[in-house]
NUMI-731810 format. One record per residue (C-alpha): residue number from 0; x, y, z; residue in three letters. Coordinates in Angstrom, 3 decimals. Layout:
N
+------+----------+----------+----------+-------+
: bake :     east :    north :       up : lumvo :
+------+----------+----------+----------+-------+
:  NUM :        X :        Y :        Z :   ALA :
...
+------+----------+----------+----------+-------+
//
This chain:
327
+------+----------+----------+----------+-------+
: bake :     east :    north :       up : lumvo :
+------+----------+----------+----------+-------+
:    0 :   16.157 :    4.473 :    1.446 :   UNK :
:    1 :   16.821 :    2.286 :    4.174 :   UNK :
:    2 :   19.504 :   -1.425 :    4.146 :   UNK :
:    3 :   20.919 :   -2.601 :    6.292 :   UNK :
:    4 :   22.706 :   -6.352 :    6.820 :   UNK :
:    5 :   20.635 :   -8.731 :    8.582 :   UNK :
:    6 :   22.045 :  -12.251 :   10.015 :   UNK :
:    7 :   19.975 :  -15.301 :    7.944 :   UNK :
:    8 :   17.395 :  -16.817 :    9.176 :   UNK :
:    9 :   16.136 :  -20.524 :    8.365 :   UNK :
:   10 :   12.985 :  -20.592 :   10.384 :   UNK :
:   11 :    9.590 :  -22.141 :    8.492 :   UNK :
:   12 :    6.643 :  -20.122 :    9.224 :   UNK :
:   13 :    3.392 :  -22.032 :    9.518 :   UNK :
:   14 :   -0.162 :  -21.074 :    8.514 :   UNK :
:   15 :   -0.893 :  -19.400 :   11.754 :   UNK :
:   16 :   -0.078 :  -17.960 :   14.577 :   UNK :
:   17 :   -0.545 :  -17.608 :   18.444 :   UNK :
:   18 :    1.944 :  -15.023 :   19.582 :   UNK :
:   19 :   -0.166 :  -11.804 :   17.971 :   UNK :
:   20 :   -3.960 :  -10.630 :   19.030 :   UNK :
:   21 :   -5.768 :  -11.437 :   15.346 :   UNK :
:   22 :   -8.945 :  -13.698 :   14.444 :   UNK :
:   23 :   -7.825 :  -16.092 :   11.149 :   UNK :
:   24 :  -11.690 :  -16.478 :    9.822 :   UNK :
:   25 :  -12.757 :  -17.413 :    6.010 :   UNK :
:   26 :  -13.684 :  -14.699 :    3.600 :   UNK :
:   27 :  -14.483 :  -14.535 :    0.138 :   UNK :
:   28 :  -14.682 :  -17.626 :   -1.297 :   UNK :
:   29 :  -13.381 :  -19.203 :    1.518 :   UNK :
:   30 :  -10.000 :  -17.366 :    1.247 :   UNK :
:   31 :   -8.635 :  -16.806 :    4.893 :   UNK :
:   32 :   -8.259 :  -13.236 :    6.299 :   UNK :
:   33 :   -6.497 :  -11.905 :    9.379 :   UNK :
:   34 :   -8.828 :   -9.634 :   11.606 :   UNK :
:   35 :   -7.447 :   -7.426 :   13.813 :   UNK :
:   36 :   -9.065 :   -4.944 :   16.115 :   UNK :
:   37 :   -8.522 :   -2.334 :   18.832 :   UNK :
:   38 :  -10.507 :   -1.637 :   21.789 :   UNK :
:   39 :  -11.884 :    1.902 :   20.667 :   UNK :
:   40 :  -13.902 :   -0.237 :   17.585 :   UNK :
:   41 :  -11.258 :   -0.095 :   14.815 :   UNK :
:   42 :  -10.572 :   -2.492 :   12.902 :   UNK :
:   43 :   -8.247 :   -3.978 :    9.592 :   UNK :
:   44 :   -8.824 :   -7.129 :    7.552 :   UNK :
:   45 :   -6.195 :   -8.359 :    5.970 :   UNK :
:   46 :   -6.078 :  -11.750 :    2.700 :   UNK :
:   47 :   -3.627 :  -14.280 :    3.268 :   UNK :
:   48 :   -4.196 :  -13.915 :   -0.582 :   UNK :
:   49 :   -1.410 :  -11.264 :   -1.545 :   UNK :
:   50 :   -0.961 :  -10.074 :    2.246 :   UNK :
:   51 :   -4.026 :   -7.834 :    0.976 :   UNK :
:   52 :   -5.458 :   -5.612 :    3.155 :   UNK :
:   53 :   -9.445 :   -5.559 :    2.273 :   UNK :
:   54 :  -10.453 :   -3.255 :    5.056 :   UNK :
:   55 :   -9.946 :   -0.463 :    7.129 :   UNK :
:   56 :  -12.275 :    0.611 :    9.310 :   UNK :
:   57 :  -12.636 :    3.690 :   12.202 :   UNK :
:   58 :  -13.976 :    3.304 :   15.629 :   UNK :
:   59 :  -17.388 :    4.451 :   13.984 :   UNK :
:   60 :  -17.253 :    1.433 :   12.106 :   UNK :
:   61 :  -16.736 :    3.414 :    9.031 :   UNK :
:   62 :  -14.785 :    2.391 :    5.718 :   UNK :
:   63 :  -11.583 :    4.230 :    4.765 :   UNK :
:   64 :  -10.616 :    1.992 :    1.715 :   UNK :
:   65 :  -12.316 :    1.378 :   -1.401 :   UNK :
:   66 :  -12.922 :   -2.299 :   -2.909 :   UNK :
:   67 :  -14.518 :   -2.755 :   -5.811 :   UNK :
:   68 :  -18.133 :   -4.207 :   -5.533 :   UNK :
:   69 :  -17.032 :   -6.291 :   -8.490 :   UNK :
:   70 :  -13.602 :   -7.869 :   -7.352 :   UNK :
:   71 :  -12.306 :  -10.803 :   -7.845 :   UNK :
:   72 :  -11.796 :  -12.899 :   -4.854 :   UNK :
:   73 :  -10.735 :  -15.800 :   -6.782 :   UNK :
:   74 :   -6.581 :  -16.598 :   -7.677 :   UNK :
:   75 :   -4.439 :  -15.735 :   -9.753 :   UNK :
:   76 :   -6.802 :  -12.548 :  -10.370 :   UNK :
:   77 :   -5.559 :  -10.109 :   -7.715 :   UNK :
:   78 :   -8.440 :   -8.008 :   -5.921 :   UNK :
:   79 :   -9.188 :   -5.071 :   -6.797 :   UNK :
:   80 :   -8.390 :   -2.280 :   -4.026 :   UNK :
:   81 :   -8.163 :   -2.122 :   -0.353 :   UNK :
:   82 :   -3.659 :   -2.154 :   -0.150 :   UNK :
:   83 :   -2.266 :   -4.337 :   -2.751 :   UNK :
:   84 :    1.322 :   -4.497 :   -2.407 :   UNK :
:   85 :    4.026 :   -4.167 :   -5.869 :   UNK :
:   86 :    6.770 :   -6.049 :   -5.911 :   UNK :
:   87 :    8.970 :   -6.777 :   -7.112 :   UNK :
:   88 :    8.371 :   -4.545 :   -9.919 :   UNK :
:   89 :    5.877 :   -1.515 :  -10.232 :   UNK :
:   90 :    3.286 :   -1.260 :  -13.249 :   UNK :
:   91 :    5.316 :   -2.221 :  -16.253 :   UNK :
:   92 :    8.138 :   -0.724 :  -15.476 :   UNK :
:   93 :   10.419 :   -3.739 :  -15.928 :   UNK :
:   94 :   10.823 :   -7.307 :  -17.455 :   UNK :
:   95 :    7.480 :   -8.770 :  -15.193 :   UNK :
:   96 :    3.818 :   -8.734 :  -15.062 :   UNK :
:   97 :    2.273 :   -5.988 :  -14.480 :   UNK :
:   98 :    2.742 :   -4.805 :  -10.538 :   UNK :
:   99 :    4.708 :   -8.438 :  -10.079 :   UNK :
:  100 :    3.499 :  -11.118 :   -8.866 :   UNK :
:  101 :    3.651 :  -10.513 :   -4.364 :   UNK :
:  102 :    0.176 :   -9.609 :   -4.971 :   UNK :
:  103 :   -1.365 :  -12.326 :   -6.108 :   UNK :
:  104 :    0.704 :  -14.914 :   -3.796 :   UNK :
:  105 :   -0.704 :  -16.769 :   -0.766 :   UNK :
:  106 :    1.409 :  -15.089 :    1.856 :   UNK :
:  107 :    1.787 :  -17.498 :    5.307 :   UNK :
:  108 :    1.369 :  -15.979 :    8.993 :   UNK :
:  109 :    4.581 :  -15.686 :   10.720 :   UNK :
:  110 :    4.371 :  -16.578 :   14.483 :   UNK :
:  111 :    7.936 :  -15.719 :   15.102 :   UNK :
:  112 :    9.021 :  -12.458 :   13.514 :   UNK :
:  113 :   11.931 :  -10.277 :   14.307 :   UNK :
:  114 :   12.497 :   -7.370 :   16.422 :   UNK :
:  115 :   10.430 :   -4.559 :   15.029 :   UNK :
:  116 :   11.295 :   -0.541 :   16.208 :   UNK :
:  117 :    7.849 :   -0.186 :   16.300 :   UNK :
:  118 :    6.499 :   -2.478 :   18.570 :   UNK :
:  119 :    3.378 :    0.259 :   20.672 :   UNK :
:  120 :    0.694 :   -1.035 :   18.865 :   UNK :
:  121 :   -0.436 :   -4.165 :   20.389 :   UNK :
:  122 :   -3.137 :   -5.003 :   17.322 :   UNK :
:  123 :   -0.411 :   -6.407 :   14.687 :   UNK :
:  124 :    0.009 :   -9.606 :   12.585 :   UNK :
:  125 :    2.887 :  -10.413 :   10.713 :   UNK :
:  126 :    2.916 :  -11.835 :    7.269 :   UNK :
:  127 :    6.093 :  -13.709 :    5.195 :   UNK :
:  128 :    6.471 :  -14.540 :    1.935 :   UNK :
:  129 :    8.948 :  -16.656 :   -0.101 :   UNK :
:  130 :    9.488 :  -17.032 :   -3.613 :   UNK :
:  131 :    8.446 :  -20.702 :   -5.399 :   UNK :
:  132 :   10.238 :  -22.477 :   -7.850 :   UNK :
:  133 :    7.774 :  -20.989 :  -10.131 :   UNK :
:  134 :    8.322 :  -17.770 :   -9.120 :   UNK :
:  135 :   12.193 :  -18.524 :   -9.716 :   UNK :
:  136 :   12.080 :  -18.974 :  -12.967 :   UNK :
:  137 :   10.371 :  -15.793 :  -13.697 :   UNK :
:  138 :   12.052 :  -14.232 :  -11.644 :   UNK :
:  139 :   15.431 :  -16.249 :  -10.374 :   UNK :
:  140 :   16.188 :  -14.587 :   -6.959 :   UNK :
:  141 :   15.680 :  -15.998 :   -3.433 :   UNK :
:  142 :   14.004 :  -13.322 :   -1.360 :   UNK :
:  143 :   11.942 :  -13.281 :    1.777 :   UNK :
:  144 :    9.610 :  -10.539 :    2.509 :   UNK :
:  145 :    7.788 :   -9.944 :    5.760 :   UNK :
:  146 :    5.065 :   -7.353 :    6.120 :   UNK :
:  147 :    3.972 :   -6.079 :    9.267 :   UNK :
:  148 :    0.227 :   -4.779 :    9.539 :   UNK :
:  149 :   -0.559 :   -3.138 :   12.409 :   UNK :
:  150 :   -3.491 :   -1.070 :   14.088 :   UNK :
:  151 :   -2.932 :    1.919 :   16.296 :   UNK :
:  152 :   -4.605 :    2.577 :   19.235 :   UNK :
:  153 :   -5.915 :    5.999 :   17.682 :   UNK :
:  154 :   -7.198 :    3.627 :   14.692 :   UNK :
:  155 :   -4.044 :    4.432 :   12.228 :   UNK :
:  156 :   -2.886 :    1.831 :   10.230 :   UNK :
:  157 :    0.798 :    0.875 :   10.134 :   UNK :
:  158 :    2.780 :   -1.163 :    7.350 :   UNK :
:  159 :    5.845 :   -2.266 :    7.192 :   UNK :
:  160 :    7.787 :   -4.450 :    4.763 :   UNK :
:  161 :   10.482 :   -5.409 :    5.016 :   UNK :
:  162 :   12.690 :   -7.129 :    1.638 :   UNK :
:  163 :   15.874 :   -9.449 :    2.290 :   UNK :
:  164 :   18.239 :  -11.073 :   -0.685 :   UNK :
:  165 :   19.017 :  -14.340 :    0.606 :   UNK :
:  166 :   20.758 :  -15.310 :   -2.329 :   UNK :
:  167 :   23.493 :  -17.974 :   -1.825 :   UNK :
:  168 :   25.043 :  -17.289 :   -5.528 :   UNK :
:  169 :   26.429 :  -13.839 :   -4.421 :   UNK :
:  170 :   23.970 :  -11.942 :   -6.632 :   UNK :
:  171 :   22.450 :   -8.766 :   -6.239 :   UNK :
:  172 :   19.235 :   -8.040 :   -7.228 :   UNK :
:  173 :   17.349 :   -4.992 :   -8.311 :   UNK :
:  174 :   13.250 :   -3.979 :   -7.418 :   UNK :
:  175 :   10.563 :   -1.518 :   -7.316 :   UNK :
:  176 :    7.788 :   -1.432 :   -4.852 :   UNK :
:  177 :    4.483 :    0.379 :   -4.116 :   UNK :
:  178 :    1.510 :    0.609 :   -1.494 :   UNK :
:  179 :   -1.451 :    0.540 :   -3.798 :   UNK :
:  180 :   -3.770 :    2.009 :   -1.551 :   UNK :
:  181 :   -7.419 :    3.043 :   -2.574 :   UNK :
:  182 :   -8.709 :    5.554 :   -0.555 :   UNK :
:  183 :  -12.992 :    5.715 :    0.104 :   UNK :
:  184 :  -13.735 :    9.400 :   -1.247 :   UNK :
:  185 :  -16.956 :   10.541 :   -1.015 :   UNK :
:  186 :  -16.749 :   12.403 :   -4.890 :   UNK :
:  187 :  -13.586 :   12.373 :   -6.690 :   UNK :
:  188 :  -14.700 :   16.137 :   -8.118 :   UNK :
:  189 :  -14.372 :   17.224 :   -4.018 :   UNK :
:  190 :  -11.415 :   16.061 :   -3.173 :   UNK :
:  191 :   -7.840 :   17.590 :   -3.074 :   UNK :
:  192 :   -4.354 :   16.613 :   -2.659 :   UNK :
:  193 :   -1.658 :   18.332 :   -0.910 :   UNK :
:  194 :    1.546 :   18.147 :   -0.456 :   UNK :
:  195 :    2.531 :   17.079 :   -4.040 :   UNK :
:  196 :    2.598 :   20.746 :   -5.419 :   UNK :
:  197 :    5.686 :   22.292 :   -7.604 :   UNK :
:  198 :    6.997 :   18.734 :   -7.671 :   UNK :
:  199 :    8.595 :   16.688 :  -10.813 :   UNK :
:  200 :    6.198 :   13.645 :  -12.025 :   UNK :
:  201 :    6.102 :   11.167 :  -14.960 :   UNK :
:  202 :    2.950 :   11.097 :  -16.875 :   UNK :
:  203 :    2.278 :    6.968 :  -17.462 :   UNK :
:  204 :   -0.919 :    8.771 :  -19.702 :   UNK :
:  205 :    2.269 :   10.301 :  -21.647 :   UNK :
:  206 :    5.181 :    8.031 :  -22.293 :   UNK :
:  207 :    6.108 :    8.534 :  -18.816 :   UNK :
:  208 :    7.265 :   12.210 :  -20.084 :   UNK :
:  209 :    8.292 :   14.541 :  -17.189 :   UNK :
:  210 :    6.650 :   17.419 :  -16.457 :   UNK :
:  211 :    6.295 :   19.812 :  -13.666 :   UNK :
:  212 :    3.448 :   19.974 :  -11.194 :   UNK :
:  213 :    1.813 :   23.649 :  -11.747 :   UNK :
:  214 :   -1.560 :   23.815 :   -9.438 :   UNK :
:  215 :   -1.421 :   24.910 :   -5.726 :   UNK :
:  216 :   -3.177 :   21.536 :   -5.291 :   UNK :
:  217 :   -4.221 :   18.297 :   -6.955 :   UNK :
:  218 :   -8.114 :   17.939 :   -7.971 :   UNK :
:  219 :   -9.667 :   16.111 :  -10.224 :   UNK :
:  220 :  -11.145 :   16.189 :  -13.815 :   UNK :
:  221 :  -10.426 :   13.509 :  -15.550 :   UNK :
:  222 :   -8.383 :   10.127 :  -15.553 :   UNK :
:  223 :   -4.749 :   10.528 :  -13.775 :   UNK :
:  224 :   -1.988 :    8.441 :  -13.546 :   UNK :
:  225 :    0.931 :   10.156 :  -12.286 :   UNK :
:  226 :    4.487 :    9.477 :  -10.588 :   UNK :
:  227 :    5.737 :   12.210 :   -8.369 :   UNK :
:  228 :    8.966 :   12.248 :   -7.126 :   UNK :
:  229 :   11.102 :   12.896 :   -4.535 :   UNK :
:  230 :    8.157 :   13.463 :   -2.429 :   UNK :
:  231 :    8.070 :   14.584 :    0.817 :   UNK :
:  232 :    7.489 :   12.347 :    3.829 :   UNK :
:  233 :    3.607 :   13.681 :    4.607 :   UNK :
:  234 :    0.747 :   13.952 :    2.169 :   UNK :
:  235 :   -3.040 :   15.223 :    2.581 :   UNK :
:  236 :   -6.120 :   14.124 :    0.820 :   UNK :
:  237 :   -8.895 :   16.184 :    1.551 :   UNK :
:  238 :  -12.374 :   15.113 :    1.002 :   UNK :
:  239 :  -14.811 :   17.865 :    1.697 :   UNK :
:  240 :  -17.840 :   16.460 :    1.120 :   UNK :
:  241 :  -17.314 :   13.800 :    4.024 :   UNK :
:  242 :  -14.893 :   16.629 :    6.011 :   UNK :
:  243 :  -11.993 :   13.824 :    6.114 :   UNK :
:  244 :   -8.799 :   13.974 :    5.949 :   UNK :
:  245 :   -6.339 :   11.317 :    4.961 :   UNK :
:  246 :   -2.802 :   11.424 :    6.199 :   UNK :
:  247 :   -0.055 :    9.428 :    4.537 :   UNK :
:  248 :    3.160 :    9.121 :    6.356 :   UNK :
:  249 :    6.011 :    6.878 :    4.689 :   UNK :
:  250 :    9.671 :    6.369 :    5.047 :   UNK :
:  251 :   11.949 :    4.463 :    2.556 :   UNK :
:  252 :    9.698 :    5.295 :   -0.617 :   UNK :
:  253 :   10.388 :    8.926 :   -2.081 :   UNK :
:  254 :    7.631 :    8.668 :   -4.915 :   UNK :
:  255 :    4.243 :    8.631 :   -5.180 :   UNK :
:  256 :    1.822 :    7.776 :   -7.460 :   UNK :
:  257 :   -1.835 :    9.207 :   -7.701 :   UNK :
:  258 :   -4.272 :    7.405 :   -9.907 :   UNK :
:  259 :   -7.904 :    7.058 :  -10.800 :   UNK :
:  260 :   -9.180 :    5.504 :  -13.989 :   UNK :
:  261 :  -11.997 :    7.865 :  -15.144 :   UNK :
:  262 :  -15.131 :    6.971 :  -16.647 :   UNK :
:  263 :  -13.410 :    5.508 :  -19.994 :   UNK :
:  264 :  -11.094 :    2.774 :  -18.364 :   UNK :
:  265 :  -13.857 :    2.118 :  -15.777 :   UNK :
:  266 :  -16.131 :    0.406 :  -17.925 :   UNK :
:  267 :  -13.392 :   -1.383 :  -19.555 :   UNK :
:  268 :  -11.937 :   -3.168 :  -16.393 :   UNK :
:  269 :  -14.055 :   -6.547 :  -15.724 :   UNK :
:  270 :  -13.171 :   -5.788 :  -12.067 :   UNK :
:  271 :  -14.579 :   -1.970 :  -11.696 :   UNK :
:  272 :  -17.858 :   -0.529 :  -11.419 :   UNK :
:  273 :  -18.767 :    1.739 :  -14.357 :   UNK :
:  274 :  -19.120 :    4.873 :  -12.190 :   UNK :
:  275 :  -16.960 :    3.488 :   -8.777 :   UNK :
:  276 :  -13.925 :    6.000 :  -10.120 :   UNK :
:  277 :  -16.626 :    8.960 :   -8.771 :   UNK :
:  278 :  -15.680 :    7.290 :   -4.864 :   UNK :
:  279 :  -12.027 :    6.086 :   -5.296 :   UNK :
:  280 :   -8.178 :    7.642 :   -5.411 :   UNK :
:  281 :   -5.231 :    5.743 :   -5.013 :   UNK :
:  282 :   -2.326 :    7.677 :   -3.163 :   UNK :
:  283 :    0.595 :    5.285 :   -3.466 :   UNK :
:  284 :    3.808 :    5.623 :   -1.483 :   UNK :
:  285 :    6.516 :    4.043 :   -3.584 :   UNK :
:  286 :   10.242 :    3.681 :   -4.845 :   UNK :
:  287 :    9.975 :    3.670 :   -8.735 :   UNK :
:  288 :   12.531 :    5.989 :  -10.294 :   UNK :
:  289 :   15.283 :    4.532 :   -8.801 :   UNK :
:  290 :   14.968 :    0.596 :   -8.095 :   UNK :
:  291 :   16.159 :   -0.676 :   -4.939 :   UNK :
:  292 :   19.084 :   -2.461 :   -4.811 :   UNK :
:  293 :   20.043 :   -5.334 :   -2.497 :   UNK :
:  294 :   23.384 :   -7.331 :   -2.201 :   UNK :
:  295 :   23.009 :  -10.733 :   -0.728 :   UNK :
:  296 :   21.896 :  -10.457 :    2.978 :   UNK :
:  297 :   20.851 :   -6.892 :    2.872 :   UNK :
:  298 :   17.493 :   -5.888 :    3.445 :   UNK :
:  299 :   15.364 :   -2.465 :    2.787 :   UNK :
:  300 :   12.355 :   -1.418 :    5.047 :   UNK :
:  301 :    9.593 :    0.942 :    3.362 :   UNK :
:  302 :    6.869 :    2.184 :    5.988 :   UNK :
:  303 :    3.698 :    3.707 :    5.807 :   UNK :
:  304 :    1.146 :    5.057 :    8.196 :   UNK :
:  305 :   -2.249 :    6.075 :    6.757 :   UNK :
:  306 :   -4.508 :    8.025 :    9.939 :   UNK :
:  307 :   -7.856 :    9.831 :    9.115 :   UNK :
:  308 :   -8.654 :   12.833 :   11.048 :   UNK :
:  309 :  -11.898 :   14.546 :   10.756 :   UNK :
:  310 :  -11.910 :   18.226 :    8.905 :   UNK :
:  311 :  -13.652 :   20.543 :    7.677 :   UNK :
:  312 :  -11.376 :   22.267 :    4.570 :   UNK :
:  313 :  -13.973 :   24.898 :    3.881 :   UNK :
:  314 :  -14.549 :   26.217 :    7.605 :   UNK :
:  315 :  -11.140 :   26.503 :    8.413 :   UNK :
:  316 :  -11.039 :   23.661 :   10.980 :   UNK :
:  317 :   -8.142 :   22.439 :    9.441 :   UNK :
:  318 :   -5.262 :   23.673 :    7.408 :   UNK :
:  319 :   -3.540 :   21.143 :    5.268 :   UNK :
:  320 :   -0.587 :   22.813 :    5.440 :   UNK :
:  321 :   -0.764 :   22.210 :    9.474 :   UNK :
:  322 :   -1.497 :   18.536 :    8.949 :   UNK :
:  323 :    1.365 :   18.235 :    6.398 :   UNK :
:  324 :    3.802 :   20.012 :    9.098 :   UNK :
:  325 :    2.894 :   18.671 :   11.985 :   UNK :
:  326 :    5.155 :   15.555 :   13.685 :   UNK :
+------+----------+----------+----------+-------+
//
């Protein structure tokens, strides 16, 4: 977990920005996205609407996330898939709406952001949100959270929050967060995760009851909706049918939660495909077990960096293991 003490800041973000390379166009519904590119052909789109990324796309012009053809573009409904972002509480584990509210707030473009560590990629917007008084009396904390989206020059995709407590009342206050990213699988019955083996999880399909992970990998039969913990800082999804690769790298969020809603729950979401579940997993780097807590001026950073590489499981082109080891 990383927090650290940061000086205040009372600068006002406007609605856009000139200091980062991005294209602010109209989307769905007229909602306004941030577009950013790189020069090989990748590309991310990102909503205003919940700092949402919709889109991630490789220099073949290929999709790596999964929307839902039937999403909801349209506020307070949050959309469903691409990166929605949990906070300040996961799933119903706490006092809030489901997944809290950051995701279905309109986030403003911040054109003068702080120093970032990781400043290489030169395709990056920067994204800022701050509570309402509506959003203090659900939840009665002053907060600001920036989120950095950025594009590598190899085509990875980069994100980094970053959570202050700007309380003036001297009050802590507690949180959990996740990346809910949907990954664009070719068939949920060929794909594989690794890197989650032999490791402790709570079962949300079981009264969040803890068991033990007991298969040299993670494939799929049937609906899932798992918290692993303690995780490591790499994890592999293999999809063999498209010979992809997904790499997740994180830092500051030691669980991980693996989902995908089945046939069942499909056809009972207003927002989901009957049969979509067959071409979507969400691998979610997260901090549920134990909340994050911040003391007034403190902030915590959670990072992740998603890269597809292509593989070929079956041939031996690529060994998980390698991809899971490797720096």
């Amino acid at each position: 977990m990383s927090i650290e003490k940061v000086p205040s800041s009372s600068a006002q973000p406007p609605s856009s920005a000139s200091s980062s390379p991005f294209e602010l166009r109209k989307g769905v519904n007229g909602l306004h996205k941030v577009v950013l590119r790189e020069v090989r052909g990748s590309s991310v789109e990102v909503y205003l609407y919940g700092s949402h990324v919709t889109s991630w796309k490789n220099d073949h012009g290929e999709e790596l996330l999964f929307v839902s053809s039937k999403a909801i573009f349209k506020p307070p409904k949050p959309i469903r898939g691409g990166i929605p972002l949990c906070f300040p509480q996961f799933s119903n584990h706490g006092p809030l709406e489901s997944h809290g509210f950051a995701r279905n707030r309109f986030w403003c473009v911040d054109p003068d952001p702080p120093p970032f560590t990781n400043t290489l990629s030169k395709a990056f917007v920067d994204l800022i949100l701050k509570p309402t008084e509506e959003d203090m009396k659900i939840w009665p904390h002053s907060f600001e959270f920036r989120l950095r989206v950025a594009l590598g020059p190899g085509g990875d995709l980069m994100l980094t929050s970053r959570i202050r407590n700007t309380n003036t009342d001297g009050k802590p206050f507690t949180f959990t967060f996740a990346y809910h990213t949907y990954f664009s699988v070719s068939d949920i019955n060929e794909v594989r995760v690794e890197g989650l083996e032999t490791l402790d999880y709570l079962d949300n399909l079981r009264n969040k009851e803890r068991f033990t992970e007991q298969g040299d990998a993670l494939t799929f039969e049937s609906e899932v909706d798992k918290i692993y913990l303690s995780t490591p800082t790499k994890i592999a999804i293999l999809d063999h049918e498209k010979k992809r690769t997904f790499v997740i790298r994180k830092d500051g969020l030691p669980d991980a939660v693996v989902w995908n809603p089945w046939d069942k729950k499909a056809k009972a979401m207003a927002d989901f495909g009957d049969d979509e579940y067959k071409h979507m997993l969400c691998v979610e780097a997260a901090a549920i077990e134990k909340p994050i807590t911040l003391k007034p001026g403190e902030e915590w950073k959670g990072r992740i960096e998603l890269s597809a590489v292509p593989s070929s499981y079956c041939s031996g082109q690529l060994d998980p293991q390698r991809v899971l080891q490797s720096s």
